[in-house]
Biopython code that builds the backbone (N, CA, C, O; Angstrom):
import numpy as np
from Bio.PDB.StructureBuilder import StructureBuilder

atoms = [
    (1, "UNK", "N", (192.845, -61.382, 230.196)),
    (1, "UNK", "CA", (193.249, -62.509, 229.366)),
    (1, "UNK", "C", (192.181, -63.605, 229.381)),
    (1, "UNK", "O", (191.755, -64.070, 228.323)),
    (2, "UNK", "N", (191.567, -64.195, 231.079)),
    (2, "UNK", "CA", (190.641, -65.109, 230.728)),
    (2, "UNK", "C", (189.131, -64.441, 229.916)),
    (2, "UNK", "O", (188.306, -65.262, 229.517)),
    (3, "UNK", "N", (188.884, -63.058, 229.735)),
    (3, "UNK", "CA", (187.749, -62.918, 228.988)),
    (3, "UNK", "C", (188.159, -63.019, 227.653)),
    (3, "UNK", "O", (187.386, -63.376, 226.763)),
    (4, "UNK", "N", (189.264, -62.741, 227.473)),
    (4, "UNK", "CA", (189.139, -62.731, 225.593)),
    (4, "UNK", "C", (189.512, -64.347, 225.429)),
    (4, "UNK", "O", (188.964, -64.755, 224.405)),
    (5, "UNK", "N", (189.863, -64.842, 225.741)),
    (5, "UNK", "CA", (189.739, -66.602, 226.037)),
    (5, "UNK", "C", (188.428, -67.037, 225.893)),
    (5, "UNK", "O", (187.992, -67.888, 225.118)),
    (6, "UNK", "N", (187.801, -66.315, 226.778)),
    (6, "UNK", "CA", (186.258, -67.034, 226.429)),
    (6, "UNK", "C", (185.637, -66.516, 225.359)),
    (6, "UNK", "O", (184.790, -67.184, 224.766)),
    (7, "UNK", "N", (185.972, -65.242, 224.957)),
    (7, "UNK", "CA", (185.453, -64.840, 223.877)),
    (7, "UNK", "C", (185.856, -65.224, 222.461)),
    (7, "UNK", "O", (185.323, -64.996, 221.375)),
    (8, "UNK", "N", (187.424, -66.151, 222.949)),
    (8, "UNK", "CA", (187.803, -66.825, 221.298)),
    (8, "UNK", "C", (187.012, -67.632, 221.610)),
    (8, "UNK", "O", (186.129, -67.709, 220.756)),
    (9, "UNK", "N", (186.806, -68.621, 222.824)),
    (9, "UNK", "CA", (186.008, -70.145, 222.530)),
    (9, "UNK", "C", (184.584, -69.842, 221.892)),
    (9, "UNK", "O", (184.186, -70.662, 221.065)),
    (10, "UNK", "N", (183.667, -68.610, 222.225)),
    (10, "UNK", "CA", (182.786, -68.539, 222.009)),
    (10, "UNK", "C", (182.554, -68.171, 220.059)),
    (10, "UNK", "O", (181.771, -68.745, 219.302)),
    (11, "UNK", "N", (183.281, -67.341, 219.808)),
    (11, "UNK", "CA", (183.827, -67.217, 218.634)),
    (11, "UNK", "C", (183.820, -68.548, 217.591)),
    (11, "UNK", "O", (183.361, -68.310, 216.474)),
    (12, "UNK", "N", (184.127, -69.455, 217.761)),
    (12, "UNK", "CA", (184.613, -70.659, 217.368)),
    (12, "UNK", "C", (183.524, -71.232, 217.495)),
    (12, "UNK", "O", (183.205, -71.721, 216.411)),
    (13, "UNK", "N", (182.781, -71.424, 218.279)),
    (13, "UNK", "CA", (181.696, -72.501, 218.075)),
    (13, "UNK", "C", (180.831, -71.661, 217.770)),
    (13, "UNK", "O", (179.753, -72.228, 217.950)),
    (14, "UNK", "N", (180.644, -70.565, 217.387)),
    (14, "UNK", "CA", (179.163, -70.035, 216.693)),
    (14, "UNK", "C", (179.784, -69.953, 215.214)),
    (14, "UNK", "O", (179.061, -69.713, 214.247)),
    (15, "UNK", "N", (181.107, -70.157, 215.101)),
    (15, "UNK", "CA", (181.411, -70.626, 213.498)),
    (15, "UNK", "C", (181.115, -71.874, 213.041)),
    (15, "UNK", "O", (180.421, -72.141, 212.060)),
    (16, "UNK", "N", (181.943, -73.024, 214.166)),
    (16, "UNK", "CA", (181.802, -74.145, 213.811)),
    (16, "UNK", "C", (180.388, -74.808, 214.339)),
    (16, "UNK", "O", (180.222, -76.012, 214.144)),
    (17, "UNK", "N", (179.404, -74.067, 214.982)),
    (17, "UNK", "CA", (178.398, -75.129, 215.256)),
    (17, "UNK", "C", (177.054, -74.693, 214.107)),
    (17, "UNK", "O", (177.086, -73.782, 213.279)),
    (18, "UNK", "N", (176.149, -75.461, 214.319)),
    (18, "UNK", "CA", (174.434, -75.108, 213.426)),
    (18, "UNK", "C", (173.306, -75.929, 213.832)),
    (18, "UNK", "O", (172.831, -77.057, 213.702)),
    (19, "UNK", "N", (173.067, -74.548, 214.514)),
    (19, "UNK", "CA", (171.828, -74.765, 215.735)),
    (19, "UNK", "C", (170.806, -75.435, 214.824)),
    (19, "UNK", "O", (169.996, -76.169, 215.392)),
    (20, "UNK", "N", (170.725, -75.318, 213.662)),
    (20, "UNK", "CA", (169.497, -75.266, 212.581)),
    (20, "UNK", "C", (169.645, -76.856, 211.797)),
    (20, "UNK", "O", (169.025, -77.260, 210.813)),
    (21, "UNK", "N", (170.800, -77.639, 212.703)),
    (21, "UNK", "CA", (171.066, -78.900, 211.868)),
    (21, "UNK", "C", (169.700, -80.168, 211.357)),
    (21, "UNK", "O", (169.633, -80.831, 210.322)),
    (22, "UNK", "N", (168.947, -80.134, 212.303)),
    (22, "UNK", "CA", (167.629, -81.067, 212.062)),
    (22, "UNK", "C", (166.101, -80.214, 211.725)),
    (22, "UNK", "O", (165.059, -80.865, 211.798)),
    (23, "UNK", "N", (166.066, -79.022, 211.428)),
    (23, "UNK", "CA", (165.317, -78.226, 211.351)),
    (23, "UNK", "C", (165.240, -77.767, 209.339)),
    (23, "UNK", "O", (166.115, -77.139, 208.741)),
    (24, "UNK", "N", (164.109, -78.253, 208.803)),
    (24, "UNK", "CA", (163.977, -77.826, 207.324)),
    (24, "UNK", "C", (165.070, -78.204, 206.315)),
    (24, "UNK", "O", (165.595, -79.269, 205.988)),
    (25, "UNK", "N", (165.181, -77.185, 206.023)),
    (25, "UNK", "CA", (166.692, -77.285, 205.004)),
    (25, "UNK", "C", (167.684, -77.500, 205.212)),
    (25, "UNK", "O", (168.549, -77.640, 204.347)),
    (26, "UNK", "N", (167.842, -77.582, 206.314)),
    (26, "UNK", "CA", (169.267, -77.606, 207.071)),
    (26, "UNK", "C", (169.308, -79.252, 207.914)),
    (26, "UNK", "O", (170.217, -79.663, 208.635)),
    (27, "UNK", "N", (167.975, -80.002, 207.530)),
    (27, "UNK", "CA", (168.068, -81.587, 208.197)),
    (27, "UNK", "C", (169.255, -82.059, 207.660)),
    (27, "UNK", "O", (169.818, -81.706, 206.624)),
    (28, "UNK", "N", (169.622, -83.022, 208.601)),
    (28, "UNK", "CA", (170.792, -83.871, 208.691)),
    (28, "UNK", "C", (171.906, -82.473, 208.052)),
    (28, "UNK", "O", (172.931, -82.962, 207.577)),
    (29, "UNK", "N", (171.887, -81.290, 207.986)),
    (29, "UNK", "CA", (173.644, -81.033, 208.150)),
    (29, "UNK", "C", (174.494, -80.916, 209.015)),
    (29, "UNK", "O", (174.117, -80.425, 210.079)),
    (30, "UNK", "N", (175.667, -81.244, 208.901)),
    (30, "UNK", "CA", (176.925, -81.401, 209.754)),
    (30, "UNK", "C", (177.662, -80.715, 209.779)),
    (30, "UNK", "O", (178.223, -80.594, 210.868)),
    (31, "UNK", "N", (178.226, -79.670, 208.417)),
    (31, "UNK", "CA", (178.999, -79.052, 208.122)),
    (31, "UNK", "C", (179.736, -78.682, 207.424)),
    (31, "UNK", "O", (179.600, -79.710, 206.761)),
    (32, "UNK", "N", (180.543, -78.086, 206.818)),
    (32, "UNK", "CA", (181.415, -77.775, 206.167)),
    (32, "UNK", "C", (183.227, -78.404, 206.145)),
    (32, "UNK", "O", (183.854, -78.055, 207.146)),
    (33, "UNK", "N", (183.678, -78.884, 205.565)),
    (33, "UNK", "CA", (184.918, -79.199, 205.860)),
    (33, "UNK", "C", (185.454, -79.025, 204.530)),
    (33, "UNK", "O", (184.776, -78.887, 203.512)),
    (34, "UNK", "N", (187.277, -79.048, 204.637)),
    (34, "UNK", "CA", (187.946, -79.117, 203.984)),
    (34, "UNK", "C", (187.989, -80.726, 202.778)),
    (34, "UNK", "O", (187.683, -81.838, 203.208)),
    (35, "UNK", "N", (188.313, -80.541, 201.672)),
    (35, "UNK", "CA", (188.658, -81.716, 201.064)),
    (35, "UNK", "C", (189.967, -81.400, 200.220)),
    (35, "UNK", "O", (190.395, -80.253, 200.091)),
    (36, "UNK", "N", (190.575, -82.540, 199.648)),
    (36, "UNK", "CA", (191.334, -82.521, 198.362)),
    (36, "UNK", "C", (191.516, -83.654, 197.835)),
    (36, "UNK", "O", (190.785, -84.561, 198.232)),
    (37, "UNK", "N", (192.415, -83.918, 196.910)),
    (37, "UNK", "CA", (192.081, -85.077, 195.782)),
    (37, "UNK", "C", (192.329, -86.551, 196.505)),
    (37, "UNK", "O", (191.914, -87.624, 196.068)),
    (38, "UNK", "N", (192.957, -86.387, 197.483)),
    (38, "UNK", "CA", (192.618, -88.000, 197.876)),
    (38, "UNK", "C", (191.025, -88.309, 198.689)),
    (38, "UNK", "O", (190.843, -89.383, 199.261)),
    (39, "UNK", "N", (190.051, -87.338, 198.651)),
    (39, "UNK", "CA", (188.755, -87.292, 198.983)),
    (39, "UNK", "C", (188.289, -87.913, 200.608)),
    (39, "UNK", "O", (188.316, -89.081, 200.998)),
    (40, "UNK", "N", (187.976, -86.985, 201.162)),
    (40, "UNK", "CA", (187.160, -87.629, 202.482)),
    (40, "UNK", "C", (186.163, -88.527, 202.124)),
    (40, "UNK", "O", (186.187, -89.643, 202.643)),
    (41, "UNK", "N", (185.189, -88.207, 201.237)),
    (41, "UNK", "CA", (184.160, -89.300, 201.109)),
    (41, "UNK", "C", (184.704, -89.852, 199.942)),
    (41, "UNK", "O", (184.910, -89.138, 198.961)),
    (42, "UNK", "N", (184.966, -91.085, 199.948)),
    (42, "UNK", "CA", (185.700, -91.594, 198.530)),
    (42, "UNK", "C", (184.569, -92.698, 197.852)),
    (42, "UNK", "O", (185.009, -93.707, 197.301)),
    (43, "UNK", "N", (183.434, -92.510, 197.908)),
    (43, "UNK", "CA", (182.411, -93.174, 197.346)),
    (43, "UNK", "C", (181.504, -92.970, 196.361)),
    (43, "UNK", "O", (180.690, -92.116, 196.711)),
    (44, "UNK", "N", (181.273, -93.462, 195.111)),
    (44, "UNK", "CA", (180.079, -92.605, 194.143)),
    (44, "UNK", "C", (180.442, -91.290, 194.028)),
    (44, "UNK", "O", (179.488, -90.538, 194.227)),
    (45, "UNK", "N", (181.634, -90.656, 193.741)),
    (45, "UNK", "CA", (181.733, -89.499, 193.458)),
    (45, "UNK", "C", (181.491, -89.119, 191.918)),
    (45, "UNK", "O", (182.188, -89.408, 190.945)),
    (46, "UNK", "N", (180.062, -88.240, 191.995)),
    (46, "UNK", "CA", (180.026, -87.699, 190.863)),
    (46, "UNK", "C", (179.571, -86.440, 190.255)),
    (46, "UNK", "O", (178.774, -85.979, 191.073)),
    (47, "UNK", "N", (179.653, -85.641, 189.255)),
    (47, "UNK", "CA", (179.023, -84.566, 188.938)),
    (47, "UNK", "C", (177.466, -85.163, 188.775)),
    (47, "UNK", "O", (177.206, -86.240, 188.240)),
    (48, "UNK", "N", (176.572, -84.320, 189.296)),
    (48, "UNK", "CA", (175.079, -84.556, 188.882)),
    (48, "UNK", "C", (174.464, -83.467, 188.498)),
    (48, "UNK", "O", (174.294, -82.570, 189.324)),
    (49, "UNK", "N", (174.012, -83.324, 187.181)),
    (49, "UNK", "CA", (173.060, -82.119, 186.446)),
    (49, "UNK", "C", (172.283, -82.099, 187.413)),
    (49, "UNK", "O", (171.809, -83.010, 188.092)),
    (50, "UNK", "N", (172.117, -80.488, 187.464)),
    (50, "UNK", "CA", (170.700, -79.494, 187.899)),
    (50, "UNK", "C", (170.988, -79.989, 189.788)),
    (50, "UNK", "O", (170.091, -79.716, 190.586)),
    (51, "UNK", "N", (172.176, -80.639, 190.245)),
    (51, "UNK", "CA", (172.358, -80.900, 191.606)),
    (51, "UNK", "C", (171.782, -80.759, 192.649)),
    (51, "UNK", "O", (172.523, -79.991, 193.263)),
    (52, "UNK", "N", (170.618, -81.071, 193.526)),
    (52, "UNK", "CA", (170.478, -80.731, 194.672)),
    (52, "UNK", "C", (170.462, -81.961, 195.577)),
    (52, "UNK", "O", (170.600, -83.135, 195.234)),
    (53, "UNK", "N", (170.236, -81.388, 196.985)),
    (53, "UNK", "CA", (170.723, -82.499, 198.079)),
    (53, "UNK", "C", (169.537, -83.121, 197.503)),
    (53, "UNK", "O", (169.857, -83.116, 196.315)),
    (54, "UNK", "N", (168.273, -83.702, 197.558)),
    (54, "UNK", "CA", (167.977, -84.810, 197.340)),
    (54, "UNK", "C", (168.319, -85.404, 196.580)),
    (54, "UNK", "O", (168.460, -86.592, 196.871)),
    (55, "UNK", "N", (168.674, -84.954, 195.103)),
    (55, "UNK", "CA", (169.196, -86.121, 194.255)),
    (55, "UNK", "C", (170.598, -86.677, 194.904)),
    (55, "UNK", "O", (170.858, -87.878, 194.977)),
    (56, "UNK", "N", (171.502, -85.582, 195.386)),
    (56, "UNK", "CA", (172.878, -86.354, 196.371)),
    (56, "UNK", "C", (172.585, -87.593, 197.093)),
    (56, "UNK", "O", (173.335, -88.568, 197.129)),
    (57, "UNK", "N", (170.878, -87.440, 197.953)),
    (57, "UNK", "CA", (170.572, -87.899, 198.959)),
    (57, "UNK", "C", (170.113, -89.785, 198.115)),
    (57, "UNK", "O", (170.364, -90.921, 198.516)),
    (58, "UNK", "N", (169.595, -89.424, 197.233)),
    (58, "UNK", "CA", (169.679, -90.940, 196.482)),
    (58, "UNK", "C", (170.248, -91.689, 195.683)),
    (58, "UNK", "O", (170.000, -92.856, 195.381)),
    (59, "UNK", "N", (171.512, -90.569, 195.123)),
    (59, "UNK", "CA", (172.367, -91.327, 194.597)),
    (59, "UNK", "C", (173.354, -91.946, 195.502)),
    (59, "UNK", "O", (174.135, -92.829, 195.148)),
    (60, "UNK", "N", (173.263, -91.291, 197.043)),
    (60, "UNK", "CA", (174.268, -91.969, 197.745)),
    (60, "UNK", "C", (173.382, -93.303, 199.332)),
    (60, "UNK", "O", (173.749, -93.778, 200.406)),
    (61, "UNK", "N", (172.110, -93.329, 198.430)),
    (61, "UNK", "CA", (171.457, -94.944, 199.690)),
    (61, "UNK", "C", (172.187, -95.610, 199.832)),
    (61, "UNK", "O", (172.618, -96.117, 198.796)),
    (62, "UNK", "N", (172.791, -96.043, 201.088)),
    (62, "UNK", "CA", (173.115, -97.235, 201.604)),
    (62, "UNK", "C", (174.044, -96.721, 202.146)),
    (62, "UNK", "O", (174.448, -97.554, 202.957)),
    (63, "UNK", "N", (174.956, -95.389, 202.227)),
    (63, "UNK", "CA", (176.178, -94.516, 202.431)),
    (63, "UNK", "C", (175.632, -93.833, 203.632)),
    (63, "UNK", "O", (174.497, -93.374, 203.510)),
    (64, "UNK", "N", (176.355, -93.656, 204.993)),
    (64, "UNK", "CA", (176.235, -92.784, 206.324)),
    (64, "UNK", "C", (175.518, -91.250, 205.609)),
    (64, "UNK", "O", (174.449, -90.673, 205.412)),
    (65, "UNK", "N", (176.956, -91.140, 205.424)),
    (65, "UNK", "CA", (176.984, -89.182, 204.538)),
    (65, "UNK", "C", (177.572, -89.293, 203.445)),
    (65, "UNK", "O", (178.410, -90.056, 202.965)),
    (66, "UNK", "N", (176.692, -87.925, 202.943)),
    (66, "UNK", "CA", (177.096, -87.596, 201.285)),
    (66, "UNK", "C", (177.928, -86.208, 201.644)),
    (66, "UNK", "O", (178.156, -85.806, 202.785)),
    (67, "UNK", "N", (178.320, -85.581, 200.435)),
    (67, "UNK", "CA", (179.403, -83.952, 200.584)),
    (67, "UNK", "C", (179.058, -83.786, 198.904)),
    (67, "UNK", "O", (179.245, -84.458, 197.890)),
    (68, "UNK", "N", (178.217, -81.999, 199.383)),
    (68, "UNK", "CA", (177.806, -81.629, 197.829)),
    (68, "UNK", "C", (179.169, -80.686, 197.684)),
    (68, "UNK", "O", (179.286, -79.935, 198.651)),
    (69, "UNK", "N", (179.675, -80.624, 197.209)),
    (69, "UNK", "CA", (180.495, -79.384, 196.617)),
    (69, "UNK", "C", (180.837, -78.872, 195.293)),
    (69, "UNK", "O", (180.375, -79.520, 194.354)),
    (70, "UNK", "N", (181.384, -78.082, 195.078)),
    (70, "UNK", "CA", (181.258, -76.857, 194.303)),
    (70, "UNK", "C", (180.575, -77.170, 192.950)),
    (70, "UNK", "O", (180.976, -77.373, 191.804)),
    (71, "UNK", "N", (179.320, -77.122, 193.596)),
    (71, "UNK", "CA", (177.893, -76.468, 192.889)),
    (71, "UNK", "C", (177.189, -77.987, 192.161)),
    (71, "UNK", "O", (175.977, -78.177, 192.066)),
    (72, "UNK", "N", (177.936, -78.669, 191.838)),
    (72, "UNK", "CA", (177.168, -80.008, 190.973)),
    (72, "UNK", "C", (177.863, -81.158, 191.262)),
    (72, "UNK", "O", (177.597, -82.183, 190.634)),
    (73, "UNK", "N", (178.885, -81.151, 192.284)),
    (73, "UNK", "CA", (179.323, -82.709, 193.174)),
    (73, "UNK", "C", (178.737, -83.660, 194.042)),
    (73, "UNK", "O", (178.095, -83.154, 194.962)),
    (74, "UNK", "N", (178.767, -84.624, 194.016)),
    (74, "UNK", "CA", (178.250, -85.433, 195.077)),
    (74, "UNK", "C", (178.879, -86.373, 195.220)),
    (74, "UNK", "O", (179.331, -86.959, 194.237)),
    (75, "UNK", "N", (179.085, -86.769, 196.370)),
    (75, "UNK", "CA", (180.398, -87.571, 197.270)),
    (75, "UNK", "C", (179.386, -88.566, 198.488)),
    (75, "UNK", "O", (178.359, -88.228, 199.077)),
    (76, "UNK", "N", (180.054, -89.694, 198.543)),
    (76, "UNK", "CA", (179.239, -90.618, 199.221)),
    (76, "UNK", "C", (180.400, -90.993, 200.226)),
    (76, "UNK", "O", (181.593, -90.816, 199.980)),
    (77, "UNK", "N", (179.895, -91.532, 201.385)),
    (77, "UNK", "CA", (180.804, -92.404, 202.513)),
    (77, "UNK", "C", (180.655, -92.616, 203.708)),
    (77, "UNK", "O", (179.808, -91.846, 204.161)),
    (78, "UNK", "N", (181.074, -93.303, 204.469)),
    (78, "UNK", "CA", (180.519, -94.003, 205.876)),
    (78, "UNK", "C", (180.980, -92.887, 206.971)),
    (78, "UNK", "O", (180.259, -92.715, 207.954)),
    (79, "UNK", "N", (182.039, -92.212, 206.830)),
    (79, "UNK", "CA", (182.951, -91.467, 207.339)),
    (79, "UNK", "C", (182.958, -90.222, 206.927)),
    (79, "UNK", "O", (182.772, -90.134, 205.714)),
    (80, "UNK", "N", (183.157, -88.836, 207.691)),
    (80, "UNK", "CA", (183.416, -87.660, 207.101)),
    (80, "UNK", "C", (184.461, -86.733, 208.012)),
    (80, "UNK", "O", (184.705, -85.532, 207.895)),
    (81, "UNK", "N", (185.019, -87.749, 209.005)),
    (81, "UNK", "CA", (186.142, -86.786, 209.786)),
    (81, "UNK", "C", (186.943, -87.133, 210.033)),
    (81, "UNK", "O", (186.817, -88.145, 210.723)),
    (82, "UNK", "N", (188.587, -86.642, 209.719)),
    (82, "UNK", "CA", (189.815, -87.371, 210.108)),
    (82, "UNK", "C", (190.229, -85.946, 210.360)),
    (82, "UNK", "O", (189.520, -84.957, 210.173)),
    (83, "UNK", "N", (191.716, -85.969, 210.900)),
    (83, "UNK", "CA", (192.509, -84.439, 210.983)),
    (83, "UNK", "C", (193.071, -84.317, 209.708)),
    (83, "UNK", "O", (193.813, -83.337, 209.760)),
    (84, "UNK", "N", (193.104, -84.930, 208.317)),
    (84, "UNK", "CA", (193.140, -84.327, 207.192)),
    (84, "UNK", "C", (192.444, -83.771, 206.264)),
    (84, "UNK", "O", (192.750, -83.354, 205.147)),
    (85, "UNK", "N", (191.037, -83.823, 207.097)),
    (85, "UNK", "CA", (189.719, -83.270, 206.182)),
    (85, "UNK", "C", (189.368, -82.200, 207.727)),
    (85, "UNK", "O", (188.581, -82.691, 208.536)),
    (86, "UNK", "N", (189.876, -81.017, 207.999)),
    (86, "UNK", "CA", (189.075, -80.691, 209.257)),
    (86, "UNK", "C", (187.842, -79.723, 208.437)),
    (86, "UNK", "O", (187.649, -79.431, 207.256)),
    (87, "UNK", "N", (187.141, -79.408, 209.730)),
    (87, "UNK", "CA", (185.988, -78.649, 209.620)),
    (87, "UNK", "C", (186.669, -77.389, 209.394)),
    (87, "UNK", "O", (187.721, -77.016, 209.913)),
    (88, "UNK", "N", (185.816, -76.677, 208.411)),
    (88, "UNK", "CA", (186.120, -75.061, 207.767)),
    (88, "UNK", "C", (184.586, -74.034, 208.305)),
    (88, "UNK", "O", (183.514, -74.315, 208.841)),
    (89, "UNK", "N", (185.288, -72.670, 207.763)),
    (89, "UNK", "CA", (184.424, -72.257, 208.304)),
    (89, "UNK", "C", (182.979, -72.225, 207.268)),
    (89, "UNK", "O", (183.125, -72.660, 206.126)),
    (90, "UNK", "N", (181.787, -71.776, 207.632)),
    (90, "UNK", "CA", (180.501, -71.782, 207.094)),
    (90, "UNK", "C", (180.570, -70.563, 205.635)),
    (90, "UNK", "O", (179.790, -70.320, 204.714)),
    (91, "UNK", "N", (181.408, -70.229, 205.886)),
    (91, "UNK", "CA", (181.568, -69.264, 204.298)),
    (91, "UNK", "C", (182.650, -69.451, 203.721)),
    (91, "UNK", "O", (183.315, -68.603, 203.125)),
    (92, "UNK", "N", (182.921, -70.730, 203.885)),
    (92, "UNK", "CA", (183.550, -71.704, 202.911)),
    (92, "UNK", "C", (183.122, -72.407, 201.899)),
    (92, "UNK", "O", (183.647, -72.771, 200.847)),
    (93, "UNK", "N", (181.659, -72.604, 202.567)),
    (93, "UNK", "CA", (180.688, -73.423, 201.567)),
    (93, "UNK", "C", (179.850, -72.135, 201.326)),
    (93, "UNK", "O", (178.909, -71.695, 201.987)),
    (94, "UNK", "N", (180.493, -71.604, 200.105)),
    (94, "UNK", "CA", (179.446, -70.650, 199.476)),
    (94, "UNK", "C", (179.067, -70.802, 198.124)),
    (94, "UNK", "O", (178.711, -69.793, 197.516)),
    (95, "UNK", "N", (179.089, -72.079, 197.458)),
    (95, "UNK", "CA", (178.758, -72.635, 196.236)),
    (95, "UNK", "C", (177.014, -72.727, 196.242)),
    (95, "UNK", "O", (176.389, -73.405, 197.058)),
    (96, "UNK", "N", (176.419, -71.942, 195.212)),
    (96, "UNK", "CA", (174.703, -72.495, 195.078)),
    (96, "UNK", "C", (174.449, -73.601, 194.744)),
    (96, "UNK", "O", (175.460, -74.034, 194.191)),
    (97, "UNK", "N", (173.511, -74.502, 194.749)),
    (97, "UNK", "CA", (173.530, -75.830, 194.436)),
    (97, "UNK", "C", (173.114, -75.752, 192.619)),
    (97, "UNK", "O", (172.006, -75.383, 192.229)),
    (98, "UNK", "N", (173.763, -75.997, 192.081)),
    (98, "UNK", "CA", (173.235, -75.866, 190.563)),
    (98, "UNK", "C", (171.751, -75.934, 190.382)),
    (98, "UNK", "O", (171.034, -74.979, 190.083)),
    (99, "UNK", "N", (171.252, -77.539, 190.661)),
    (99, "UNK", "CA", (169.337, -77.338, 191.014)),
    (99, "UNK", "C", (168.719, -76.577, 192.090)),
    (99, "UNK", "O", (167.551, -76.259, 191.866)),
    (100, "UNK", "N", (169.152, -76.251, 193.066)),
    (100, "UNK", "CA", (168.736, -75.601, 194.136)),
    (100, "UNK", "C", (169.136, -74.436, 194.703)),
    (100, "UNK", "O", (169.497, -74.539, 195.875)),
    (101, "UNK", "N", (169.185, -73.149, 194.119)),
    (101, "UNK", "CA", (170.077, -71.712, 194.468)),
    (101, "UNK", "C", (169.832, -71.607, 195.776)),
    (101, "UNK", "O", (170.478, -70.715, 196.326)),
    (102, "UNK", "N", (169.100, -72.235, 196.466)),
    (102, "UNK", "CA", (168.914, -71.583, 198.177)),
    (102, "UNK", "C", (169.586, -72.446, 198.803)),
    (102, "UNK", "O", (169.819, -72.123, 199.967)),
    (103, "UNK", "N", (170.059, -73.595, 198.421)),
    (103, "UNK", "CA", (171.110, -73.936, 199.136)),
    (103, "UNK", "C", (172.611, -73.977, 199.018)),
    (103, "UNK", "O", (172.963, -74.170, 197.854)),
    (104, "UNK", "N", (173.446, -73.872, 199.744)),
    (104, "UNK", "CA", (174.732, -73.969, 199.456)),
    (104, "UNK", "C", (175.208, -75.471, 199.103)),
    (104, "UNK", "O", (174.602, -76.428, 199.584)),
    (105, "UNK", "N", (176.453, -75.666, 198.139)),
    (105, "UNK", "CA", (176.347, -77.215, 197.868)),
    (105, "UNK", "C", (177.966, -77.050, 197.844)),
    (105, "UNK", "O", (178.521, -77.272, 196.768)),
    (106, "UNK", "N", (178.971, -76.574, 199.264)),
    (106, "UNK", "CA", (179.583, -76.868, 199.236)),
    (106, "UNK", "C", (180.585, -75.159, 198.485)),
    (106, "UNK", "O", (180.159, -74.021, 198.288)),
    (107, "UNK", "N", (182.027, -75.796, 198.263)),
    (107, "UNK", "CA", (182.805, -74.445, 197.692)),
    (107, "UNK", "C", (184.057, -75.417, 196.930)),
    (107, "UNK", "O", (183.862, -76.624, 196.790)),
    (108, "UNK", "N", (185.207, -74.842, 196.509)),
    (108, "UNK", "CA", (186.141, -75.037, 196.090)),
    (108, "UNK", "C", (186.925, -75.894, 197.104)),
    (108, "UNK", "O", (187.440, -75.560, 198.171)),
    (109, "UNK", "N", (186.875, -77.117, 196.469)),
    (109, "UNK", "CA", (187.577, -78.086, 197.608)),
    (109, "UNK", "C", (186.591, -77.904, 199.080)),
    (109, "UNK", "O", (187.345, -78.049, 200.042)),
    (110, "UNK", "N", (185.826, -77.760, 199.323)),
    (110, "UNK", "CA", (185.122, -77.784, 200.394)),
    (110, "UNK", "C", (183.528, -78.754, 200.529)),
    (110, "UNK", "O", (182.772, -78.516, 199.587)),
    (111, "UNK", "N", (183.117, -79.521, 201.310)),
    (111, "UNK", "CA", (182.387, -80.242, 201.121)),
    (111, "UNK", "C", (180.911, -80.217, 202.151)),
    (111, "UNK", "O", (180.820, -80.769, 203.247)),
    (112, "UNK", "N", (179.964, -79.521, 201.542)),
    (112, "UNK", "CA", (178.764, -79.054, 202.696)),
    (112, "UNK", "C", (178.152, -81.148, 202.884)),
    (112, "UNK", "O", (177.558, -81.877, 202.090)),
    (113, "UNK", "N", (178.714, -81.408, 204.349)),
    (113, "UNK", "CA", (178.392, -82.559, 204.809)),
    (113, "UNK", "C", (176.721, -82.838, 205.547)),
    (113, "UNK", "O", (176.187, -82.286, 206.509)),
    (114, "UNK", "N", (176.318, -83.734, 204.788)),
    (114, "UNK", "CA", (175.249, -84.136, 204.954)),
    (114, "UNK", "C", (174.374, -85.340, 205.715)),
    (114, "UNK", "O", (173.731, -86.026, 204.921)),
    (115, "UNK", "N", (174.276, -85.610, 206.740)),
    (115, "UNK", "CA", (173.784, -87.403, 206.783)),
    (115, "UNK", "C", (172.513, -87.675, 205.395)),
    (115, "UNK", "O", (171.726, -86.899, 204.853)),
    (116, "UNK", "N", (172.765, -88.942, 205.226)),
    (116, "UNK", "CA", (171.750, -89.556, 203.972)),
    (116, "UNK", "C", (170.385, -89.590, 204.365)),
    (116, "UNK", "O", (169.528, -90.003, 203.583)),
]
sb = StructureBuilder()
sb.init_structure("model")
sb.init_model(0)
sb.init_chain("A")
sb.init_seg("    ")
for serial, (resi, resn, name, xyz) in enumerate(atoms, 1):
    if name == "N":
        sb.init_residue(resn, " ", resi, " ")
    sb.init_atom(name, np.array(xyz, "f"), 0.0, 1.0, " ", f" {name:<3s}", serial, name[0])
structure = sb.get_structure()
């Protein structure tokens, strides 16, 4: 019982963690989480043509974190975690970024979290 215990904990954080967070493409990400219409980031939310994180990254200056999701969103806000927005798993955010196919920009109701 205590090995498959450790083997759920271990389980779980190689879902929920990303070793690769300050490294290239993957600078400043945080993660993946859940959203819905009352919005975790409730700031500057908007569709942006041809979408990728840098344009997210300047339409949301002066904002902690932005949240690209499904495929041409961008979401601004100081905050990105309560227990009504939890963290999802990493193939949740399987949306391409409309401008950027190599990155993911998030999924259906799901928000790939970014620092600015």
């Amino acid at each position: 019982m205590k090995n498959l215990m450790i083997f759920v904990l271990c389980l779980v954080s190689a879902v929920y963690s990303n070793p690769y967070r300050n490294i290239g493409l993957y600078r400043g990400y945080v993660g993946c989480f859940v959203d819905d219409p009352n919005r975790m980031l409730k700031h500057r939310i908007q569709g942006l043509h041809l979408n990728t994180l840098e344009k997210c990254r300047l339409h949301c200056r002066g904002y902690k974190y932005l949240g690209l999701q499904a495929s041409h969103w961008c979401l601004c806000g100081n905050r990105y975690y309560s227990h009504a927005f939890p963290q999802a798993s990493e193939l949740q955010c399987n949306y391409p970024c409309a401008g950027e196919p190599n990155r993911m920009c998030g999924g259906a109701w799901r928000n790939a979290i970014y620092e600015v």
